[in-house]
NUTIVEX-966968 format. One record per residue: residue number from 1; x, y, z of N, C-alpha, C, CB in turn; residue in one letter. Coordinates in steps of 0.05 Angstrom, whole numbers. Glycine has a CB too. Layout:
N
SITE	NUM	X	Y	Z	X	Y	Z	X	Y	Z	X	Y	Z	a $
...
***
This chain:
215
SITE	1	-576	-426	1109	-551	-433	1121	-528	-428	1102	-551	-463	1131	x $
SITE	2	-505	-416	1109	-481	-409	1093	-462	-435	1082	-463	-390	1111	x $
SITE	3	-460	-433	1070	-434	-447	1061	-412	-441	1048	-437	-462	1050	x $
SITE	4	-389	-452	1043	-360	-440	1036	-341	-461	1029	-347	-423	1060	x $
SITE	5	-332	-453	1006	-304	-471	998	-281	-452	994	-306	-490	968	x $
SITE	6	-256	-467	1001	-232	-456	989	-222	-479	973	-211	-445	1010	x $
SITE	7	-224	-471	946	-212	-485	925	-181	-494	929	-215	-468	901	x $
SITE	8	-163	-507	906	-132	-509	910	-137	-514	874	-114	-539	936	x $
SITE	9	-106	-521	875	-98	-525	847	-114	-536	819	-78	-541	850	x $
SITE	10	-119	-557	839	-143	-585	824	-173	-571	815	-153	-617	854	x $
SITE	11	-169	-552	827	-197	-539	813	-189	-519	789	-218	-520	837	x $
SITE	12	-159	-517	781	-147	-504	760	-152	-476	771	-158	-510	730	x $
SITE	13	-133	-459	748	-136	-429	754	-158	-416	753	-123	-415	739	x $
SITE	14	-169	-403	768	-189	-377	773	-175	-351	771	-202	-378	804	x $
SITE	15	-153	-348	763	-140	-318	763	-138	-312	734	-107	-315	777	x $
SITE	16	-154	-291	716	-150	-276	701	-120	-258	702	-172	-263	702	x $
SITE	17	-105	-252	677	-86	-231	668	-60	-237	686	-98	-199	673	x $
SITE	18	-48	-274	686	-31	-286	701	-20	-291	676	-39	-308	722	x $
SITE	19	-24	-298	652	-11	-318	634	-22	-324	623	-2	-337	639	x $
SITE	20	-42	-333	635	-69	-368	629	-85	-354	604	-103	-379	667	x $
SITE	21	-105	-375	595	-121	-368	569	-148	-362	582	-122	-394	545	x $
SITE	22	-156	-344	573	-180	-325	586	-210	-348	590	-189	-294	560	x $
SITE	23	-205	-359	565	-227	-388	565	-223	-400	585	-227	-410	543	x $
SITE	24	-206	-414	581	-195	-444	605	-201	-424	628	-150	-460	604	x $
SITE	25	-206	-399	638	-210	-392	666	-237	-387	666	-195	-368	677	x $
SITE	26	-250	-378	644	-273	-373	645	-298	-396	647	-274	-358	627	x $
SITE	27	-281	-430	641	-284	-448	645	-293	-459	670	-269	-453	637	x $
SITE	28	-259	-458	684	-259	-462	710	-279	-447	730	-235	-457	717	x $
SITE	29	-287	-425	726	-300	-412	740	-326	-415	735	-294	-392	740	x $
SITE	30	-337	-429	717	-359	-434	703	-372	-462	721	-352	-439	670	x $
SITE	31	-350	-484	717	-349	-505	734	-349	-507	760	-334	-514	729	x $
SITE	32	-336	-491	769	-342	-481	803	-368	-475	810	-328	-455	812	x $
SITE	33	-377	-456	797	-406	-444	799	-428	-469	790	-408	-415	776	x $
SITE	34	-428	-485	774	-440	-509	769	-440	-523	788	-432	-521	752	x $
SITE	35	-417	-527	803	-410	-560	821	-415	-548	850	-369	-576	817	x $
SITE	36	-418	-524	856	-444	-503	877	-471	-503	878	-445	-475	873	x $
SITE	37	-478	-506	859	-506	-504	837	-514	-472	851	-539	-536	844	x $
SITE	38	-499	-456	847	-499	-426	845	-523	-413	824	-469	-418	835	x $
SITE	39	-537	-392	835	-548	-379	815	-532	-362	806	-569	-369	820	x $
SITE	40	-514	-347	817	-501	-327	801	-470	-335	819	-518	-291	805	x $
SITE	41	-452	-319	802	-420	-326	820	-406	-293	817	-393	-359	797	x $
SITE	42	-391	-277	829	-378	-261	839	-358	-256	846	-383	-259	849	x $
SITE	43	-343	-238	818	-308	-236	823	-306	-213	833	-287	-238	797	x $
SITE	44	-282	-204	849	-260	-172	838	-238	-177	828	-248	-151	860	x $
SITE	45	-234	-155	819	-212	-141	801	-198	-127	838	-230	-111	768	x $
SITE	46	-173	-148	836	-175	-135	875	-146	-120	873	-174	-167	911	x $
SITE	47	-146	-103	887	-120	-83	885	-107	-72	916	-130	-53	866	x $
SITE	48	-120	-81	929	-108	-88	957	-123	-54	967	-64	-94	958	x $
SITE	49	-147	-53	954	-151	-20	963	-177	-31	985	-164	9	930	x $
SITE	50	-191	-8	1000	-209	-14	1023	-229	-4	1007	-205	0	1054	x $
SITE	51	-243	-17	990	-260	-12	977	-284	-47	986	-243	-5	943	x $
SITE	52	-310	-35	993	-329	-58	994	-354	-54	983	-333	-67	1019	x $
SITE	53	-360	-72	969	-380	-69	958	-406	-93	961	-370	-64	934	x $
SITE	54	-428	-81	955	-454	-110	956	-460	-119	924	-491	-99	972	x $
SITE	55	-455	-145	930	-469	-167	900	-498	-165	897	-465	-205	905	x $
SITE	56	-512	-168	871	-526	-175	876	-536	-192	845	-538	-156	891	x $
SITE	57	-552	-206	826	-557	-201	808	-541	-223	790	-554	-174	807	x $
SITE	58	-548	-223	761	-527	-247	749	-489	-238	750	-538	-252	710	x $
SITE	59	-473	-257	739	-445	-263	748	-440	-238	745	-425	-283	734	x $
SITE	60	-418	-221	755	-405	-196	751	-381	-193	760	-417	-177	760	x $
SITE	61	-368	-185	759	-328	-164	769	-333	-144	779	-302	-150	742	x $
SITE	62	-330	-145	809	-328	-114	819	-301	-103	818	-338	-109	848	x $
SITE	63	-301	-79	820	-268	-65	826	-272	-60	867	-264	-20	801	x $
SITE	64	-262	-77	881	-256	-82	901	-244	-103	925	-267	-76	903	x $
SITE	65	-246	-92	933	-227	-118	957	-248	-131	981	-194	-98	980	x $
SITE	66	-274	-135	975	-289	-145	991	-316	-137	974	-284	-134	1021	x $
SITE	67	-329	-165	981	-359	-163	966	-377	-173	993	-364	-188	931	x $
SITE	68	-397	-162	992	-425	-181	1015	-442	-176	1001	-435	-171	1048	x $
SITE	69	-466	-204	1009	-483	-208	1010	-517	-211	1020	-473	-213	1007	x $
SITE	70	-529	-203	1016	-561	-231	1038	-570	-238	1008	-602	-210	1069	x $
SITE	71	-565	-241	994	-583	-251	968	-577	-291	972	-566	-232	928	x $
SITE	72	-595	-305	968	-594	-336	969	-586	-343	946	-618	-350	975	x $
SITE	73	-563	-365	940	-560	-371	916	-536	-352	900	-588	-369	906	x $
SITE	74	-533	-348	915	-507	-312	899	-483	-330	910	-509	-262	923	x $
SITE	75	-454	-330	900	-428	-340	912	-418	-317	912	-410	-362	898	x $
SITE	76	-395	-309	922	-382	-290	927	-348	-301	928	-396	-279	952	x $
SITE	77	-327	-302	915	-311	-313	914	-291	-286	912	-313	-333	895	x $
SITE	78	-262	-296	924	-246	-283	940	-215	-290	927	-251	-291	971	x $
SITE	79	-202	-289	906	-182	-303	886	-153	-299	911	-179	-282	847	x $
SITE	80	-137	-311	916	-109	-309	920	-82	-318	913	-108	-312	934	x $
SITE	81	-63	-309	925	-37	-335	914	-25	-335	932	-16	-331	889	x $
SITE	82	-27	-315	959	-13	-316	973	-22	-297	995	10	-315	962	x $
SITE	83	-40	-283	1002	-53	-258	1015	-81	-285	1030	-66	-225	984	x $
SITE	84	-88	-264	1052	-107	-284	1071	-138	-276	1058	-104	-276	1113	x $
SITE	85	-147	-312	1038	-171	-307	1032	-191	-303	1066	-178	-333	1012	x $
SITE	86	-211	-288	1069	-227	-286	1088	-257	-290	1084	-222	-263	1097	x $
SITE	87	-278	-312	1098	-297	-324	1094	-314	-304	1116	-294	-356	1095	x $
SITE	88	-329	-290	1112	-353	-286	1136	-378	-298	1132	-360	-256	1141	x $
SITE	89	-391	-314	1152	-411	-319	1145	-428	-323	1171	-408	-340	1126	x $
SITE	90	-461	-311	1169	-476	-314	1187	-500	-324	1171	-478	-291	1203	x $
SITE	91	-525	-324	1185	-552	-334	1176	-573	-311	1150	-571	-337	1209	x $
SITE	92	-566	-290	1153	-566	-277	1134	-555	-257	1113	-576	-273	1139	x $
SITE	93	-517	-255	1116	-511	-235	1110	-486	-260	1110	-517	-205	1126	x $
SITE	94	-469	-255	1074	-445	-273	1080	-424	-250	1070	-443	-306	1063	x $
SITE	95	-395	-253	1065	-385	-236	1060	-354	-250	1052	-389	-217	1080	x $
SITE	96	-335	-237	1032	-309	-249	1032	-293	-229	1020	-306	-275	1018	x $
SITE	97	-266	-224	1042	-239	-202	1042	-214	-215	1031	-232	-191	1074	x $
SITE	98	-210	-200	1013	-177	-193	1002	-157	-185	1023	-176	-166	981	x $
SITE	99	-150	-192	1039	-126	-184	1058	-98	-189	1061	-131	-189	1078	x $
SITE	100	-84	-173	1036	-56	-173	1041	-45	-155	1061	-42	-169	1017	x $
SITE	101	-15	-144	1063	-1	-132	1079	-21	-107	1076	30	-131	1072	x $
SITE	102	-23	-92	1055	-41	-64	1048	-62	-77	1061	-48	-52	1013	x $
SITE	103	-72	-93	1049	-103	-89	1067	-107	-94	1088	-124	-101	1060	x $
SITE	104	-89	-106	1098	-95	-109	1139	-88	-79	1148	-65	-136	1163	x $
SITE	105	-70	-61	1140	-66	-46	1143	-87	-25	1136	-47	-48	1137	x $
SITE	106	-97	-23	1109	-124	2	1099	-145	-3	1117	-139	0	1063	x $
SITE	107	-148	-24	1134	-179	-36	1144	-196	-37	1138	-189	-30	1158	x $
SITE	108	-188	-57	1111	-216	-73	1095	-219	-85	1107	-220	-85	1071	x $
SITE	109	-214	-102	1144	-222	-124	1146	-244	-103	1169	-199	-152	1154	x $
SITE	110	-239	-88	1173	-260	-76	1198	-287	-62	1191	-244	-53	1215	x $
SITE	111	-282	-51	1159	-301	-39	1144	-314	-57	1125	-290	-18	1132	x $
SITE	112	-314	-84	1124	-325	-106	1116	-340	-116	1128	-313	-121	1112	x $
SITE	113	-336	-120	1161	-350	-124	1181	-372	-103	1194	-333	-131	1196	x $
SITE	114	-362	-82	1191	-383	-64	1197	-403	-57	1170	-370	-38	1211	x $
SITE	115	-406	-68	1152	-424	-57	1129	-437	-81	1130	-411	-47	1099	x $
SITE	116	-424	-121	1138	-449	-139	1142	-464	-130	1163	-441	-169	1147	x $
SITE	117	-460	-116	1186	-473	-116	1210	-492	-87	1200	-450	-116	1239	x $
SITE	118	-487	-75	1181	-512	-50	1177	-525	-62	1157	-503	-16	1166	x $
SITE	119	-521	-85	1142	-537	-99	1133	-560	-126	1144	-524	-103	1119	x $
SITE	120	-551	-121	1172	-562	-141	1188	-545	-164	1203	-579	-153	1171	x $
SITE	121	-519	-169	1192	-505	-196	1200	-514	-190	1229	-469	-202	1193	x $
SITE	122	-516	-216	1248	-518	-220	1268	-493	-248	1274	-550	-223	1272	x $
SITE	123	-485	-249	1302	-473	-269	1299	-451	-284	1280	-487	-277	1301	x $
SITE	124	-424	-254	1264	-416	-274	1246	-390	-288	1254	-413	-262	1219	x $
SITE	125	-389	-304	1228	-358	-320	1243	-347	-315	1223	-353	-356	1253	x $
SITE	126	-317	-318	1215	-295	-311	1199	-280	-339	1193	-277	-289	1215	x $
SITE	127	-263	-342	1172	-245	-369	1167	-236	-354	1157	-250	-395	1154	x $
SITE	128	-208	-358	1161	-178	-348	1150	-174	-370	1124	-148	-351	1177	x $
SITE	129	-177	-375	1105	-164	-405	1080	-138	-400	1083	-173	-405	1040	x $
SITE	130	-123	-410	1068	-104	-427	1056	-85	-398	1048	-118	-449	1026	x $
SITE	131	-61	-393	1064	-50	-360	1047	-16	-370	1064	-74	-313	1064	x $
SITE	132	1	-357	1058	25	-355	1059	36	-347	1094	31	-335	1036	x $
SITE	133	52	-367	1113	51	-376	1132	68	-356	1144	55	-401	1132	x $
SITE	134	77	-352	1169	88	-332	1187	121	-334	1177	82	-341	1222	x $
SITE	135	122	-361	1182	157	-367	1176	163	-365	1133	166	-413	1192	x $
SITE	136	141	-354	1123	149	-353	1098	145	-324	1088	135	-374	1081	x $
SITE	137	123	-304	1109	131	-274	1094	149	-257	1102	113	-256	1094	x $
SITE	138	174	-263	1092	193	-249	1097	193	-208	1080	218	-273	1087	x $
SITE	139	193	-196	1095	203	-172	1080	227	-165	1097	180	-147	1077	x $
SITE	140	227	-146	1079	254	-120	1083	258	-115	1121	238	-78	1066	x $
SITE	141	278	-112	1134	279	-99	1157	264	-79	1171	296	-91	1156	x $
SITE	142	269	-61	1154	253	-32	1155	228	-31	1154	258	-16	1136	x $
SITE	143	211	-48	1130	186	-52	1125	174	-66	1148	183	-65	1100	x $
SITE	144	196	-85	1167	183	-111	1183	179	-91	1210	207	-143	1188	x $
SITE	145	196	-69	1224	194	-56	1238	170	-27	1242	215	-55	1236	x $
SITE	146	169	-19	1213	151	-5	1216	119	-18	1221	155	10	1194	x $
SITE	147	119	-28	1213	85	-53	1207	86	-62	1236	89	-90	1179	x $
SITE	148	106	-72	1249	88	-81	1274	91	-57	1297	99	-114	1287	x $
SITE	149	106	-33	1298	93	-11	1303	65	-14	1310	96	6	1284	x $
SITE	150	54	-14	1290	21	-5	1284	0	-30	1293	14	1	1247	x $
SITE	151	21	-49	1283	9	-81	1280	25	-104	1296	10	-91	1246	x $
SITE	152	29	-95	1324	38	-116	1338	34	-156	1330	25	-107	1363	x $
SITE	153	14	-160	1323	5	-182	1329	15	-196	1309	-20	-184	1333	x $
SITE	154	30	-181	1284	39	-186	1262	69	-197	1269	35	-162	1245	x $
SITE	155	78	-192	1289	110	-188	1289	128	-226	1290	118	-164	1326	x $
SITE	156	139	-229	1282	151	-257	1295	178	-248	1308	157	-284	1270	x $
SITE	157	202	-247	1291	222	-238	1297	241	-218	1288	230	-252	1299	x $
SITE	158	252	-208	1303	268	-186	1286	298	-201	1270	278	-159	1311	x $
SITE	159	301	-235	1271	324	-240	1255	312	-251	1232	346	-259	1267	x $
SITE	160	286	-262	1232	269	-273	1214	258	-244	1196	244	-292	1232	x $
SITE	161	256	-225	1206	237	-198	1194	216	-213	1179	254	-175	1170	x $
SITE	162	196	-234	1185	176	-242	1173	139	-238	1181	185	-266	1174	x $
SITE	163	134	-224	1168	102	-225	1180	87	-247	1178	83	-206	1168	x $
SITE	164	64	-239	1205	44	-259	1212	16	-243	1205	47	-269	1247	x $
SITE	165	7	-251	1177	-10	-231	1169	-38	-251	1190	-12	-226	1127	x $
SITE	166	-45	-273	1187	-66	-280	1196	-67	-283	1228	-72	-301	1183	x $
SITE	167	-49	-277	1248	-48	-275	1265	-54	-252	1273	-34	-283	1270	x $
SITE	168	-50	-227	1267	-63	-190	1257	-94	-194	1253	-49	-174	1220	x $
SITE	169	-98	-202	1228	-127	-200	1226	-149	-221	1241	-131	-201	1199	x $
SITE	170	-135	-241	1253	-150	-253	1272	-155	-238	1295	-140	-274	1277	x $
SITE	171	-125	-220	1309	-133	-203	1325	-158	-178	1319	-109	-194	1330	x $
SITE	172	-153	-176	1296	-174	-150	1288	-199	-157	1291	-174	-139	1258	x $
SITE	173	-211	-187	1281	-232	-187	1273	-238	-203	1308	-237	-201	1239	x $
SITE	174	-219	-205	1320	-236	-216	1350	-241	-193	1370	-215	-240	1370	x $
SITE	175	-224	-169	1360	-226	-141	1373	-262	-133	1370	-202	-116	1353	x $
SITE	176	-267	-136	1346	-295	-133	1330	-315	-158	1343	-290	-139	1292	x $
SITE	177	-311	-173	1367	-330	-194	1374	-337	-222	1352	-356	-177	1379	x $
SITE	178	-312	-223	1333	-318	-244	1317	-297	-255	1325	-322	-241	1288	x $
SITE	179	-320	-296	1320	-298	-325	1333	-289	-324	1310	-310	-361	1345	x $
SITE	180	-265	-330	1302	-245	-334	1287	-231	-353	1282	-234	-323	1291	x $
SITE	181	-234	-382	1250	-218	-399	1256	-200	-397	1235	-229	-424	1260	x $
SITE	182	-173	-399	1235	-144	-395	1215	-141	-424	1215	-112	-375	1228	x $
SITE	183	-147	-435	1182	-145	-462	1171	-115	-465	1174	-156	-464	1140	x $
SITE	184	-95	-449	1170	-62	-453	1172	-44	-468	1147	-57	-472	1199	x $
SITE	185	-66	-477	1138	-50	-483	1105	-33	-465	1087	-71	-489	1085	x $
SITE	186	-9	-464	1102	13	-444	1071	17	-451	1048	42	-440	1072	x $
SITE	187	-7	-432	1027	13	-432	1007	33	-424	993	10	-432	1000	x $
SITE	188	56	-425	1004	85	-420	987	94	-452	994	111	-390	1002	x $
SITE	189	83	-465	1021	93	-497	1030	82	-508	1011	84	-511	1059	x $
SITE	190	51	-507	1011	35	-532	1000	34	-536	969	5	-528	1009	x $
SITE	191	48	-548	967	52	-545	928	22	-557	922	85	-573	908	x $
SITE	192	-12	-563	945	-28	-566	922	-54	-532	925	-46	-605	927	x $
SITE	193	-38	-519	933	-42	-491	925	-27	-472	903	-37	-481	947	x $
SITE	194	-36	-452	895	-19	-441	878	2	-415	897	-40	-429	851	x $
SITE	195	10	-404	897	32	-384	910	42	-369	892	57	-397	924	x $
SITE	196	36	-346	895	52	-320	877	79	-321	891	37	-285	880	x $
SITE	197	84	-323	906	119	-326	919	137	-336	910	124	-337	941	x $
SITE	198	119	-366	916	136	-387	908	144	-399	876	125	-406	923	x $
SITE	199	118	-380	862	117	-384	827	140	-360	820	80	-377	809	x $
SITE	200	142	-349	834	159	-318	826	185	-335	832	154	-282	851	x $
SITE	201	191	-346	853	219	-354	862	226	-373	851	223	-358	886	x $
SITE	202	213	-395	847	216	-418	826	216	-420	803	203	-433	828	x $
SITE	203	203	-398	794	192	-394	761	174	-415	753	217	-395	737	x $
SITE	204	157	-422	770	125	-439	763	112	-417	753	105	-453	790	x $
SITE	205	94	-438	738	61	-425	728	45	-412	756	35	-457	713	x $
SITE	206	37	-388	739	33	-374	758	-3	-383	762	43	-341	750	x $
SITE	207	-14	-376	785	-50	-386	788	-60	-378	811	-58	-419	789	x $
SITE	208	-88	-378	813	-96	-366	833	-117	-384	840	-102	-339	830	x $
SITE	209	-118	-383	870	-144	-407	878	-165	-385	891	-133	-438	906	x $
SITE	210	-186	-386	898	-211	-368	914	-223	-382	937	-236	-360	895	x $
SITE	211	-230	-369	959	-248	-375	968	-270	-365	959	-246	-373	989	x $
SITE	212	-303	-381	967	-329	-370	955	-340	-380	982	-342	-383	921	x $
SITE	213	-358	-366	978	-386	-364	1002	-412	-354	991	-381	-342	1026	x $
SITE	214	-430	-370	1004	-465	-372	991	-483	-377	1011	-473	-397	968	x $
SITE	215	-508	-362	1008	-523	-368	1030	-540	-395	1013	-543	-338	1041	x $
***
């Protein structure tokens, strides 16, 4: 049976090459993986590219934006500050996506889903965690018009120009026959998340929280 957490602040930083001291993260992430009772735990190095890859084996860093699994005992953790951590999980095959603006757009969330299901997933479900809310991603005009072009489901308003990134990839991943639940917790609102937005705009310490998933 799967299971999944999305961390917040109180579990300290999980983001490498923010500021922070490479120990104190290598700590935190140490402790996470302990208080799981994980056999092995599972980062990327994520760059918003459609790159997926399978875990397997003791702790490692992939270079991608989505890792899966069927190994028991393996976590798979998903770092953010403000982009929609994504949880898949079924009875034998779990999985977790990097999905910012680029990646709803490259379709790492469709090519994530189709590589658990050639690995067997049957039946999966999806959780949207804790990421930055409709009325807080504001971009550019131009940028807000072109994107829902492509990506209707993204759109709110044209005086707001703000995207609805988890309202998009909920559409995507229900297009794909997956139930879909969006936790709705913003972080740029929730000061007990970390937010690249809101640390940029405020000049806070910058941090990153993850979702993880384990069979």
């Amino acid at each position: 049976m799967a299971g999944y957490l999305f961390t917040s602040r109180a579990w300290g930083n999980l983001g490498l090459d923010i500021g922070d001291v490479d120990s104190l993260v290598f700590r935190n992430r140490q402790n996470l993986k302990s208080a799981l009772s994980l056999d092995s735990l599972h980062f990327m190095r994520q760059t918003h590219s459609d790159t997926v890859m399978v875990a397997a084996g003791e702790d490692s860093v992939f270079d991608c934006d989505a890792l899966i699994t069927s190994d028991k005992g393996t976590g798979l953790a998903v770092l953010v500050g403000d982009c929609l951590p994504i949880i898949v999980t079924s009875s034998s095959v779990v999985g977790v996506i990097h999905a910012g603006r680029k990646g709803m757009m490259n379709g790492i969330v469709q090519k994530t889903i189709a590589q658990m299901r050639e690995l067997g997933g049957k039946d999966l479900v999806a959780t949207i965690g804790p990421s930055i809310c409709r009325d807080c991603y504001e971009v550019s005009p131009q940028m807000y018009q072109e994107i829902i072009q492509n990506f209707p489901s993204a759109a709110t308003n044209d005086e707001i120009h703000a995207l609805d990134l988890a309202a998009e990839v909920k559409n995507q991943l229900t297009k794909m026959g997956i139930r879909t639940e969006v936790l709705g917790a913003c972080t740029r609102e929730n000061n007990e998340y970390f937010s690249h937005r809101r640390s940029t705009q405020k000049q806070e310490t910058q941090g990153r929280q993850v979702g993880v998933v384990f069979l």
